[in-house]
C-alpha positions in Angstrom: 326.2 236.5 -58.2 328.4 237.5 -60.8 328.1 236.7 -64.4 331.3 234.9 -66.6 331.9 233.1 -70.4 330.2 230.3 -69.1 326.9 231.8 -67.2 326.7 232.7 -63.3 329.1 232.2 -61.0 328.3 232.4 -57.0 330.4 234.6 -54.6 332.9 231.7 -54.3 333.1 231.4 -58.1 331.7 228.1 -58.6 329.1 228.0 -61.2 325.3 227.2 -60.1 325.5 224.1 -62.3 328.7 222.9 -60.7 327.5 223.3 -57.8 324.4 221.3 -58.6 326.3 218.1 -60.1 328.8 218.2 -57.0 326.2 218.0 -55.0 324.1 215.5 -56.4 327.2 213.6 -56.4 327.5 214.2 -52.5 324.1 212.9 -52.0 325.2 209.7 -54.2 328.3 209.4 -52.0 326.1 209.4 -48.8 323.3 206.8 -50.3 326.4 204.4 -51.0 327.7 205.0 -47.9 324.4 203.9 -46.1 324.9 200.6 -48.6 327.9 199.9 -47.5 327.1 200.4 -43.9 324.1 198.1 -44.3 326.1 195.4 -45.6 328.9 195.6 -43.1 325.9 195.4 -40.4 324.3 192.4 -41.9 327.1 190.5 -43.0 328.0 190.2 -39.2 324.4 189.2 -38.5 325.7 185.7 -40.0 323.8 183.6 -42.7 326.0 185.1 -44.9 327.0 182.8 -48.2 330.9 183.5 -49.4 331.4 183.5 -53.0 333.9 184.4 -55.5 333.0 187.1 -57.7 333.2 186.4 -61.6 336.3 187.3 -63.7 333.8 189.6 -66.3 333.6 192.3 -62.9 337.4 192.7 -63.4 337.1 193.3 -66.7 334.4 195.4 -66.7 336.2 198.1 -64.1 339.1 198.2 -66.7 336.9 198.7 -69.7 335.2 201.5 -67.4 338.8 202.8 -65.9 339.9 203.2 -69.7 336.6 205.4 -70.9 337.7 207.8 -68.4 341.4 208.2 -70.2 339.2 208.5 -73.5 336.8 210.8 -72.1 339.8 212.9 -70.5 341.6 212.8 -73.9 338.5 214.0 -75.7 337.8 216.6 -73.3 341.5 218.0 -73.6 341.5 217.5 -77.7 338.2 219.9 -77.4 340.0 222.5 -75.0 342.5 222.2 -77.9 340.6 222.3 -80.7 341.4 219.0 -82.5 338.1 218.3 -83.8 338.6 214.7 -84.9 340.3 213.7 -81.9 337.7 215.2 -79.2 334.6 213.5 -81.1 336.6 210.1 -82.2 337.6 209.8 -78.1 334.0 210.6 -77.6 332.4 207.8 -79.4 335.1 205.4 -78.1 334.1 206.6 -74.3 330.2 205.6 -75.2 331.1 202.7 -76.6 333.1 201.2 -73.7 330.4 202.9 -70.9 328.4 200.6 -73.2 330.5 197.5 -73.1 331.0 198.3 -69.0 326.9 197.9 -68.8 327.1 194.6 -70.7 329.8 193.3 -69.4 327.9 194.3 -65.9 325.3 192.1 -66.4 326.7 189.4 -68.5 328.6 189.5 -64.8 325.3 189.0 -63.1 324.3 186.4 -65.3 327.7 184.3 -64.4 326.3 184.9 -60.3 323.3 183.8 -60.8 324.9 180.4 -63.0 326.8 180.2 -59.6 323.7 179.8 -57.6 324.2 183.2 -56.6 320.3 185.0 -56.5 318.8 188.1 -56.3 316.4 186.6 -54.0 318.7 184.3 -52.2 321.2 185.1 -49.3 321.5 188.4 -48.3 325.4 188.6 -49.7 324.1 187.9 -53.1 321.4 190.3 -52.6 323.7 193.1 -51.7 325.9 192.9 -54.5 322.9 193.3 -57.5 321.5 196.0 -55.3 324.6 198.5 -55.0 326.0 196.8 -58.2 322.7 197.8 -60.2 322.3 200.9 -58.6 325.8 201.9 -59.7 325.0 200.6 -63.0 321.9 203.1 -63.3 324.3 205.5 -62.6 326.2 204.5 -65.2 323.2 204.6 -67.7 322.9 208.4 -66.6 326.2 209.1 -67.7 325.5 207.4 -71.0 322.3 209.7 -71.7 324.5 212.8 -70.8 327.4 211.6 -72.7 325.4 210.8 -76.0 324.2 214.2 -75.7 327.7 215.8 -75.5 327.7 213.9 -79.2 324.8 215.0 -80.5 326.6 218.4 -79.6 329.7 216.9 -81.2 328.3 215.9 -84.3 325.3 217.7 -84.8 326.4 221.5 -83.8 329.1 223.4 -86.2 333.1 222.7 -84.3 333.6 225.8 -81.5 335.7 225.7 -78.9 333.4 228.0 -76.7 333.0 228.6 -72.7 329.1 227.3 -72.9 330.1 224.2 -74.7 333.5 223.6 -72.7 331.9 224.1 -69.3 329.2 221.8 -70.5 331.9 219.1 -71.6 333.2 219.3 -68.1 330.5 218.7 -66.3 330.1 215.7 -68.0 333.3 214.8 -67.7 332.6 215.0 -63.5 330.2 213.1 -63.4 331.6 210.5 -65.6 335.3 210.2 -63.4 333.0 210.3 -60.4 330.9 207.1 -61.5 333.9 205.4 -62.2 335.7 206.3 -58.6 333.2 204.9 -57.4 332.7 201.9 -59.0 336.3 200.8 -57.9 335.9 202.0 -54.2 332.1 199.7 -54.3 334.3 196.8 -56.2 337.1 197.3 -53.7 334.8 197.1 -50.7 333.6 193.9 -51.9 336.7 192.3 -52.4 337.9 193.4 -48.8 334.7 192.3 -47.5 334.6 188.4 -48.5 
């Protein structure tokens, strides 16, 4: 293992931590997949109630789809050293991963006006389960990005290799959530 800016790096040249997150992120991919699967499976069981999904699910993927343009302007403002820019971009990416949670389940509260229950048909079932797993998800990348602003704001301004690599991996996880989020939201809207 050799030893970089940034801390260890494996014979490949991929950090330790990188190679943590990527593949957490695998194992996330596979548990999603299994969702899916299941839901695919069970849907063609039959008893299964069509529904419309609410407008606020929409919305919700665009807030989410524009805190990763924030987040990737804040990281590159960082890399660049404009201070104001990286940490203004910062809050604005926790404050729409924030409004993406509410709007979230403001959505689920619109389903369940609909008739649509966690404890009802299987279809509706599905949806909160890989919709609120996604959304805890979500709530991890909200703890890891309000500790990249406690770095912001509470350490002195340097663009170092520790703190960049740090940013990135943040910045991974956070794209990755999103990805996902359309490909779950796309699935659903092929599946009804």
């Amino acid at each position: 293992m050799a030893l970089t800016q940034s801390g260890p790096v494996n014979r490949f040249g991929i950090h330790p931590q990188k190679f943590a997150l990527w593949a957490a992120m695998g194992s996330i991919v596979m548990m999603f997949a299994s969702l899916t699967s299941a839901y695919v499976v069970r849907r063609g069981a039959g008893n299964w109630l069509e529904y419309k999904l609410p407008l606020l699910f929409f919305i919700s993927t665009l807030v989410l789809l524009i805190s990763s343009l924030t987040l990737h302007w804040s990281y590159s403002s960082y890399k660049k050293g404009l201070e104001l820019r990286y940490k203004s971009f910062l809050v604005v990416t926790l404050l729409l991963g924030l409004a993406f949670a509410v709007l979230q389940y403001q959505g689920w509260l619109q389903l369940y006006s609909y008739g649509i229950e966690l404890k009802g048909n299987p279809s509706g079932s599905f949806f909160y389960a890989i919709s609120g797993i996604h959304l805890a998800h979500i709530l991890g990348g909200l703890a890891a990005l309000t500790v990249a602003g406690i770095h912001a704001f509470g350490l002195p301004f340097a663009v170092s290799e520790k703190r960049r690599h740090r940013f990135e991996l943040v910045c991974h996880y956070w794209h990755f959530v999103d990805v996902l989020w359309v490909y779950l939201l796309t699935f659903m809207i092929i599946q009804q």
